[in-house]
N, C-alpha and C positions, 0 to 999 in steps of 0.2 A: 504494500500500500504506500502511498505516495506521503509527502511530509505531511504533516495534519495542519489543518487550516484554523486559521483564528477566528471566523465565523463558520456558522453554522451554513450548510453544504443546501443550496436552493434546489427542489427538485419541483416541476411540472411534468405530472403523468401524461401520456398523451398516446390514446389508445390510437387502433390501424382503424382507418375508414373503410379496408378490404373487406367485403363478407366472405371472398375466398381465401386469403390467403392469410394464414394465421399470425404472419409476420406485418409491420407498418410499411404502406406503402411510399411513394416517394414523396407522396405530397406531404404526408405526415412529417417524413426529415424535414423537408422544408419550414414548415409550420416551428418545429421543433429548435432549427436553427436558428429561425425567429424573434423568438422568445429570449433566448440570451445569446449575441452575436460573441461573445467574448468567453461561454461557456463550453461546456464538454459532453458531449450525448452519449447517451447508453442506454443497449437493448437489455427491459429488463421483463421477459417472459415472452408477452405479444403488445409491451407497450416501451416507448422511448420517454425516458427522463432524460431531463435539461438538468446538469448537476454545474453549481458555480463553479468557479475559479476562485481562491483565495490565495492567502500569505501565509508563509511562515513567522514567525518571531521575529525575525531580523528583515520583514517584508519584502522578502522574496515570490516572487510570483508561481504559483505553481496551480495545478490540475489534480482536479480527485481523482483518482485510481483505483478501479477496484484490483483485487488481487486474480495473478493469471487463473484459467479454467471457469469462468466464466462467460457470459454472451458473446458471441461475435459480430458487435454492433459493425463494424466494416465492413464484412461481408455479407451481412444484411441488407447494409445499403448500397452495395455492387449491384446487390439484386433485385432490388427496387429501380434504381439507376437503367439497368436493364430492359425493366417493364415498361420503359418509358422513349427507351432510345435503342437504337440497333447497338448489335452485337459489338461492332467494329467501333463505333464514338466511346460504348462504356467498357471497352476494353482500351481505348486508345488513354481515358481518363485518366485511369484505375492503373495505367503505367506511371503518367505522367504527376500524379501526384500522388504515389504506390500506397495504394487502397490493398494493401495487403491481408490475407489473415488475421486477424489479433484476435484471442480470447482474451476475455476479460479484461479489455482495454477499452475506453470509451472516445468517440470520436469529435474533435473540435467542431465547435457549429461554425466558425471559418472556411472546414474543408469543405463541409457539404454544403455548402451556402457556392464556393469556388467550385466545386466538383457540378455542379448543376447548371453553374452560370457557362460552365467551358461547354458540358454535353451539346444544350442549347443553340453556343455559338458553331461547335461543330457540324448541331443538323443545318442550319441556316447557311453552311458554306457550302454543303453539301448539296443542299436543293437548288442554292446558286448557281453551283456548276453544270446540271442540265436544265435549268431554266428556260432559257433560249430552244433547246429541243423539245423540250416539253409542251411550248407552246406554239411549236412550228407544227406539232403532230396533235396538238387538242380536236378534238370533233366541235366542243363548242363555242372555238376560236375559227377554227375553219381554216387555218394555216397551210401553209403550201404545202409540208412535208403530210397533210393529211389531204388534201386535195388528189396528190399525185398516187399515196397508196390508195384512195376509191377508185380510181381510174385501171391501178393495178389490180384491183381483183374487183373490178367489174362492177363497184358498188357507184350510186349515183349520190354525190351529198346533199342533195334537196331534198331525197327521199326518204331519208333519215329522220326518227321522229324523236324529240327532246328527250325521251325515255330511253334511246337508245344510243343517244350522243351521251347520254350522264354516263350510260353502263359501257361505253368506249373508253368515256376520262377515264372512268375510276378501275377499270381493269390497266389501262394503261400506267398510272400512276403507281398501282402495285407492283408492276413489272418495273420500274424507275427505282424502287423505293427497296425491291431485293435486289437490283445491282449496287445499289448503293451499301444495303448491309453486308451484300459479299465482296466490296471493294473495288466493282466494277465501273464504277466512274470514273470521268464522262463517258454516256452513253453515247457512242457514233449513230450520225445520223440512218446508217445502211440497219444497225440492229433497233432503232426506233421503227424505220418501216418496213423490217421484218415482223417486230410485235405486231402495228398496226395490221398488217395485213390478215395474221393469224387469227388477230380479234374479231377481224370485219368477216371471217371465213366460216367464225363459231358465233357468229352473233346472235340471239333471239329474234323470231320476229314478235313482232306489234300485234 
């Protein structure tokens, strides 16, 4: 256990919002880190306490610590982290400010306040980088790289009905969305209207 502190050790319970998952989700970290930027979180069962920061005697700054073999509030919130961001951003994190294993060590609301603001900045570079294709291939932008795959497989875009342009985007976006979680970005335009076309080939009718 870490030095003892000369006030008394602030805790706010703060149970998971999941009804699935027994563990607190990421919002929760959030919420949690919230509460005292300058404190230290810890998973304690299925809920996160906010534990202060204090002093020693000689007011040195220190963090409460529980003793090892206890909760793995770090790897807790990898995996909240996770549910929230692909594979490849909350692993690139989780390097980058080594979100490693710890039992029984509890996690500064710093990191996961940083750890969530970097995810964030990551998806947002990420959707940048096919941006431009993505909206060259929209069905309800009408863009030229989708113009030219109707043409290629015979499909007419006036006769496309708003229900069908939706279920165009939003297949197409998933395919965007797992190149990106497997690292495949940017997407070239020739593999955008290869999706397209495979979409337009399985499409439902009206």
């Amino acid at each position: 256990m870490g030095a003892p502190l000369t006030g008394n050790v602030s805790t706010a319970p703060l149970s998971s919002s999941s009804p699935v998952s027994p563990l607190p989700n990421l919002r929760a970290f959030e919420e949690a880190a919230r509460q005292k930027t300058d404190g230290v979180i810890e998973l304690d069962g299925d809920r996160l306490q906010v534990l202060a920061t204090g002093a020693t005697p000689t007011q040195r700054s220190v963090a409460w610590v529980r003793p090892q073999g206890g909760a793995d509030t770090t790897s807790a919130f990898v995996a909240a982290l996770g549910q929230s961001f692909s594979g490849g951003i909350t692993q690139a994190v989780a390097r980058e400010l080594d979100l490693a294993p710890a039992a029984g060590v509890p996690l500064a609301s710093r990191t996961v306040s940083l750890a969530i603001d970097m995810a964030r900045t990551g998806r947002q570079a990420m959707d940048g980088v096919d941006f431009l294709t993505r909206l060259d291939f929209s069905a309800a932008n009408r863009g030229a790289g989708f113009e030219a795959a109707c043409r290629n497989a015979g499909v007419q875009p006036s006769g496309l009905s708003a229900a069908q342009r939706t279920h165009i985007d939003a297949a197409l976006d998933s395919r965007f969305a797992g190149a990106a979680e497997a690292g495949q970005s940017p997407v070239s335009a020739g593999t955008a209207a290869g999706w397209l076309r495979q979409i337009l080939a399985e499409l439902p009718k009206d």
